[in-house]
N, C-alpha and C positions, 0 to 999 in steps of 0.2 A: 461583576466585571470591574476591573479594574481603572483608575482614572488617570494612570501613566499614559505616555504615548508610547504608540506601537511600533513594533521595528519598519524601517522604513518600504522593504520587501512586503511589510501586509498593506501599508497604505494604499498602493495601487493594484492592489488585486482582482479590480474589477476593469482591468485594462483587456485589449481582445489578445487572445490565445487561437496561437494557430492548430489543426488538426490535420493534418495530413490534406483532404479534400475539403473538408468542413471545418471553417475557423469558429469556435468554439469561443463564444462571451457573452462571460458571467453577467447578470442580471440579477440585481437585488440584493437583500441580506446573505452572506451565508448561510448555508444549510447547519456546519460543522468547523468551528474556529477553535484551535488548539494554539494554547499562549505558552511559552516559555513553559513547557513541558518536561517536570524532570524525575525521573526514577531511581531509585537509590533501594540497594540490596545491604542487607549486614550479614559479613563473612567474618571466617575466623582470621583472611588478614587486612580484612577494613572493609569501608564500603565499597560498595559494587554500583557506578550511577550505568546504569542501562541505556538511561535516555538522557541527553544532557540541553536542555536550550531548546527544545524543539516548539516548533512555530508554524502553522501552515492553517489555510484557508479551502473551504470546502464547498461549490455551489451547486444547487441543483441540475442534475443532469451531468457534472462533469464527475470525469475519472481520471484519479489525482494516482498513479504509479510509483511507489515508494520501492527504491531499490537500495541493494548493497549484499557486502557478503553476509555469511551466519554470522551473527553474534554483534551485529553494528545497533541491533536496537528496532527491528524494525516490525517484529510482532511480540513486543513489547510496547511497546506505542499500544496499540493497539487494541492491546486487552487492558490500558490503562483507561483508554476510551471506551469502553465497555464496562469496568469495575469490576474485570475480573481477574485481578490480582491477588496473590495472598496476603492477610493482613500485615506480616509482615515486609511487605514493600510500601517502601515512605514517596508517595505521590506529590507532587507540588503544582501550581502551574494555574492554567484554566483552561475547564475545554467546556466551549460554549456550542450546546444544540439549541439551532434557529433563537439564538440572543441567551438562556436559561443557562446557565452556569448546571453541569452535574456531574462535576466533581465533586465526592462524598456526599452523595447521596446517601440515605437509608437504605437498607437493602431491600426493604419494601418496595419503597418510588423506584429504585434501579430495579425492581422484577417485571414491574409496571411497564418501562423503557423500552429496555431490551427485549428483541423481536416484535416490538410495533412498530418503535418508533427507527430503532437503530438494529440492523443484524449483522450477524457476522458469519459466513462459510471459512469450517476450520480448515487447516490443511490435510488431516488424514481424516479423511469422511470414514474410512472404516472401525477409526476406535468412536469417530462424534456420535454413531448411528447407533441405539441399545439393540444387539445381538439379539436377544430374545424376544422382541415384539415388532409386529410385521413393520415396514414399511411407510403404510397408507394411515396407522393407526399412530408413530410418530409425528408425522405430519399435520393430522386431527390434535393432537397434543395442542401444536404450536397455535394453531389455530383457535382452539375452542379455550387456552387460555387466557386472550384478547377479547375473546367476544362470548361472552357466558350466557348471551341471548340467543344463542344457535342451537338448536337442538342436536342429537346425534347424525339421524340421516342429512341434514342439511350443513354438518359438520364433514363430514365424509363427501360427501358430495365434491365440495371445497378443496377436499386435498387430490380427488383425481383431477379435480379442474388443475391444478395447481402441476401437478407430476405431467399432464397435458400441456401445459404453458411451456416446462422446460424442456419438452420433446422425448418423454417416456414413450417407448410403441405400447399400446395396449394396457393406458394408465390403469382404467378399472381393475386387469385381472394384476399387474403388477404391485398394485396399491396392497395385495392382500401376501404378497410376497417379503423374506427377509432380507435384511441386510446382504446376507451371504450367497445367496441367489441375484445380485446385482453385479455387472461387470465394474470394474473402477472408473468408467467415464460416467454409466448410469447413476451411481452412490453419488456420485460428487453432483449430479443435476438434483438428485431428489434433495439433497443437502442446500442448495440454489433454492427449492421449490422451498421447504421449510426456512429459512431466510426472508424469502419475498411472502411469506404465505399473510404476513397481515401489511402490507404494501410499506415499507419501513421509508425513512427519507432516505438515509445514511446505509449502504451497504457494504461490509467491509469482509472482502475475498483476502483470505491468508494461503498464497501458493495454492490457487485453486487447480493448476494444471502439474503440479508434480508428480511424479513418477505415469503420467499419461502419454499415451503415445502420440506421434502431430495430428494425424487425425482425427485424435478424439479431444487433443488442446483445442484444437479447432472448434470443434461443435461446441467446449461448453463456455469458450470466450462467445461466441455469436449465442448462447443464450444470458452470457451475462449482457451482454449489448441488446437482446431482447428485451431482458426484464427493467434497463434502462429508460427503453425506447419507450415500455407500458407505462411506466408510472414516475418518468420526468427521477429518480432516483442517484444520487449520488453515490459515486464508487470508490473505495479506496481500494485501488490494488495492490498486494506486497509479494514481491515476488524477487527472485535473480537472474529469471530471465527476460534481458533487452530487446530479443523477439516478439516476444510478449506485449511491452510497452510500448515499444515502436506501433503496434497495431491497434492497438483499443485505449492508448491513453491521450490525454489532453495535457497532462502536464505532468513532470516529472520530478521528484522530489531523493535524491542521494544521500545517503547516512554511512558513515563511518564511525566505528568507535561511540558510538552510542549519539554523536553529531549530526547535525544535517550540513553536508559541504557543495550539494548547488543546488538549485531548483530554477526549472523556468520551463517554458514549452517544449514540447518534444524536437521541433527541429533545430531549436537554439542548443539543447542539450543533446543531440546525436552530432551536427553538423556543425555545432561550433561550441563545444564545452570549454570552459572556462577552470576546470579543476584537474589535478591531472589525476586523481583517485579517478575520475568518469571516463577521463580517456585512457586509462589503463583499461577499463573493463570494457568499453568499446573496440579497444585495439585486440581485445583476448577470444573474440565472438569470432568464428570462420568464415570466412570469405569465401565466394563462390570465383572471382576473378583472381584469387593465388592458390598456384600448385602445390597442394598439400604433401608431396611427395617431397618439392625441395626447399620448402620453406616452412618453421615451426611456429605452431602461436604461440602469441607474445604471452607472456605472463607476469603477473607484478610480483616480483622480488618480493621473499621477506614471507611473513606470517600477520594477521592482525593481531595487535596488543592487548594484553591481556586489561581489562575493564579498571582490574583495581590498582596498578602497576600501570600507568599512562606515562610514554615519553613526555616531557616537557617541549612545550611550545604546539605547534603543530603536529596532532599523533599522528598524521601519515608520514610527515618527513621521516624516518628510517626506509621507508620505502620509494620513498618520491625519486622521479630520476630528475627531477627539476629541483630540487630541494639546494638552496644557498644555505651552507651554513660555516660558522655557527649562528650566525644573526642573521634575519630574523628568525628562519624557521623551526632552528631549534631552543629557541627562548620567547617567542611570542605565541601566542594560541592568534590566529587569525580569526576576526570575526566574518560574518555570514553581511557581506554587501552587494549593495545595487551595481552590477556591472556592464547592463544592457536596459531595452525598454522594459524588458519581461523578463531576465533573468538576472539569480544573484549566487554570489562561488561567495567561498570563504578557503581562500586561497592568496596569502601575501602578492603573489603576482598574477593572478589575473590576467590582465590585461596585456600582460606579457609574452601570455603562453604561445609560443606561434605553430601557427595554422600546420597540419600535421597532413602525412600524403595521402592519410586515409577521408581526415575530413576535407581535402579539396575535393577527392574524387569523389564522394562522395554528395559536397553538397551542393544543392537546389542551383538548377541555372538561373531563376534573379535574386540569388545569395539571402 
């Protein structure tokens, strides 16, 4: 670890966070502390940084909701925290599990890690799951490679426990079933079940509800908030959808461009954002109170920029509909500051941004 001082956004990260009913505060070390995190690709027209700066804080039991569109960096993160990057990706940073620095690991120690200590639910469970081998006997995989003092039946045993945890009807005979005889809400729980199967600290869901219907988003966010509830575990959620977050997250973390441009509590960042990338994609989400017949959703203008080819200054300003320019925001890059008790925009004006129709009606009667 490093003996700089830390941005000012990590200093008080053990401040309380509100949670919709349940205010949500941190207690103790971090679980998972990621430092000026940065990813860099070599192209044939220069480098590609994926992730630029990135920084956030990760406690036991909370679930930290990483959003933005494709291509802003955001399960790339992710599998940097994990080590599973191609060697060609030039990694930088620190990311520190419960105090332990393991960035560049061995791939030994990182075989070790992963799935014990740290897992991750991919986004498409049906290419993560091998085709050809049942189910219950994947599962037993994850398992029996943690704990090499388990015998066979009491390895098996383990994984209908586990396919039973995430709400499989009928673990045992399913357990003996493949991949392909799985519905798409089912795959993505046994996916959950292998994940949690050696009780990891750090759980990291990449789009675990994609291409799912709502009521089957539904059931496997309540077994990710199950498998929470068991074992005190930490969650990174990545995802684009705000639905989503709004319901199972503690705090919210926005990337752009391979940046992170707000971060703070859920109802500081739904009910009073601070950047206007967050209330573009707030404002883009359907309303149940306007007539979709005479009024169209809002959309943010423009396309996201290309990774290697970055406007100068602030890479949303061509899309910003608050954007001053030319100064500052097409000649300074805005850094990532404290704007509230719990939240920080990396946005020139901030503090500026006024109150929009959607977030008055929307927010909380004591604001």
């Amino acid at each position: 670890m490093s003996d700089g001082p830390l941005p000012e956004y990590l200093d008080e990260a053990s401040g309380p966070v509100a949670r919709h009913k349940v205010a949500f505060r941190p207690s103790g070390e971090p679980v998972l502390s990621v430092r000026d995190l940065h990813v860099t690709f070599s192209t044939d027209d220069g480098p590609l940084t994926a992730v630029d700066g990135l920084s956030y804080d990760l406690h036991a039991n909370e679930v930290l909701g990483i959003v933005g569109e494709s291509g802003s960096g955001k399960s790339v993160s992710s599998m940097a925290v994990l080590g599973l990057l191609p060697k060609s990706a030039k990694v930088t940073g620190e990311i520190l599990l419960n105090g332990s620095d393991i960035l560049g690991l061995k791939e030994s120690d990182a075989l070790q890690l992963r799935g014990a200590r740290i897992s991750m639910v991919f986004q498409d469970a049906l290419a993560a799951l091998n085709p050809v081998f049942k189910v219950g006997s994947q599962i037993a995989e994850a398992v029996a490679a943690h704990h090499p003092e388990m015998k066979g039946p009491e390895v098996r045993e383990r994984a209908i426990e586990l396919l039973e945890i995430v709400g499989i009807p009928n673990p045992r005979a399913r357990a003996d079933q493949y991949p392909h005889e799985y519905s798409g809400g089912m795959r993505q729980r046994a996916m959950i079940a292998m994940a949690i199967a050696n009780d990891p600290d750090v759980l990291i869901a990449d789009e675990p509800t994609t291409a799912l219907d709502v009521t089957i988003q539904a059931q496997v966010l309540e077994v990710l908030e199950r498998v929470q509830g068991r074992a005190n575990t930490a969650i990174i959620l990545i995802t684009h959808d705000l639905g989503v977050v709004a319901g199972v997250a503690d705090r919210v973390l926005v990337m752009y461009a391979g940046k992170q441009v707000e971060l703070g509590d859920v109802d500081d960042v739904f009910y009073r954002s601070r950047h206007p990338y967050t209330r573009g994609l707030l404002a883009s989400l359907p309303r149940l109170d306007v007539d979709a017949r005479t009024e169209r959703l809002h959309r943010i203008r423009g396309q996201p920029p290309s990774l290697v080819f970055l406007p100068p200054g602030c890479a949303f300003h061509p899309r910003c509909e608050d954007a001053r320019l030319p100064e500052p925001c097409s000649t300074a890059v805005p850094e990532l500051r404290k704007i509230g008790p719990r939240q920080w925009s990396a946005c020139h004006f901030a503090e500026e941004l006024p109150v929009t129709d959607d977030q008055a009606s929307y927010a909380p009667e004591a604001g």
